[in-house]
C-alpha positions as CSV (number, residue, x, y, z in Angstrom):
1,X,240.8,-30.2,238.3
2,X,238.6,-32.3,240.4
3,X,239.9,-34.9,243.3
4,X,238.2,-37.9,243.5
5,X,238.9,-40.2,247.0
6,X,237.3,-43.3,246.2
7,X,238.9,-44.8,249.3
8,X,240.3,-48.1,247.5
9,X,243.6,-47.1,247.7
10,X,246.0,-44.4,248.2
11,X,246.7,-41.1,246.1
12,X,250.1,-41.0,244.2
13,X,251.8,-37.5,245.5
14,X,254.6,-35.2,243.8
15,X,256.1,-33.4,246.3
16,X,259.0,-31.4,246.0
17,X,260.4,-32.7,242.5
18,X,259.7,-36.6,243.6
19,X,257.2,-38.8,242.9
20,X,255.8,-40.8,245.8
21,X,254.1,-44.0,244.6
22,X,252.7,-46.0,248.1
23,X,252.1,-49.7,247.6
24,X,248.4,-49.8,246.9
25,X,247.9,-46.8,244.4
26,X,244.7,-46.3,243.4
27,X,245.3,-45.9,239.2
28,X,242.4,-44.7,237.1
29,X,241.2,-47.0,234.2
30,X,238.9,-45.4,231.5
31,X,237.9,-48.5,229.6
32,X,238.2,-47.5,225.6
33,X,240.0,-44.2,226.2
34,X,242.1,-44.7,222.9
35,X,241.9,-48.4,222.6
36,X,239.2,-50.8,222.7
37,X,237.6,-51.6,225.9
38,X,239.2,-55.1,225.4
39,X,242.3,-54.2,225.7
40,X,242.1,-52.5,228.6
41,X,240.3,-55.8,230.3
42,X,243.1,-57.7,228.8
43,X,245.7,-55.6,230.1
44,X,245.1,-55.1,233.6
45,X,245.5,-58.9,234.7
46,X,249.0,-58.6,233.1
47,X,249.5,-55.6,234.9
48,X,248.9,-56.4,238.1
49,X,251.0,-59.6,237.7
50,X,254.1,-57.7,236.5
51,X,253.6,-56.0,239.5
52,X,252.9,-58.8,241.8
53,X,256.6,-60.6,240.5
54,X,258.1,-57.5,240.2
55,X,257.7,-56.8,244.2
56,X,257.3,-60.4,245.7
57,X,253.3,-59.6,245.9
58,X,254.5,-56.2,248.5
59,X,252.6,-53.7,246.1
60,X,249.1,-54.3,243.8
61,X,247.0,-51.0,241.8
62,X,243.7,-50.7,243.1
63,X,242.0,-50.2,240.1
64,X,239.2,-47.3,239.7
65,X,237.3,-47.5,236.6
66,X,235.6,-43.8,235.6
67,X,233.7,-43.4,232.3
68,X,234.0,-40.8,230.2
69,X,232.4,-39.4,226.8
70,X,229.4,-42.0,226.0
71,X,229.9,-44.3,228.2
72,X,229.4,-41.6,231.3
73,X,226.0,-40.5,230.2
């Protein structure tokens, strides 16, 4: 498996049985991977506002989009 450092935000880790989640992750978004592309446009506003309420705006996703199938060519 490939690591990608795309340097927008910082690598989840599981280390020793734990999950280590820092509070800018960088999460990967393929557009349309099992849902429309719509969806996935839709969604991540409401996302990153569940997440913005949940911690009192201390933590946000820095998004990485990455294509796949058609879309990558």
């Amino acid at each position: 498996m490939q690591t990608v450092h795309a340097g927008v935000g910082t690598v989840i880790e599981y280390r020793q049985g734990k999950l280590y989640v820092p509070d800018t992750p960088t999460v990967v978004m393929i557009p349309g991977d099992g849902i429309g592309p719509e969806v996935s446009d839709a969604g991540r506003p409401v996302i990153d506002a569940a997440i913005y309420h949940a911690y009192g705006g201390q933590r946000q996703i820095r998004w990485m989009n990455m294509h796949a199938g058609l879309a990558a060519r």
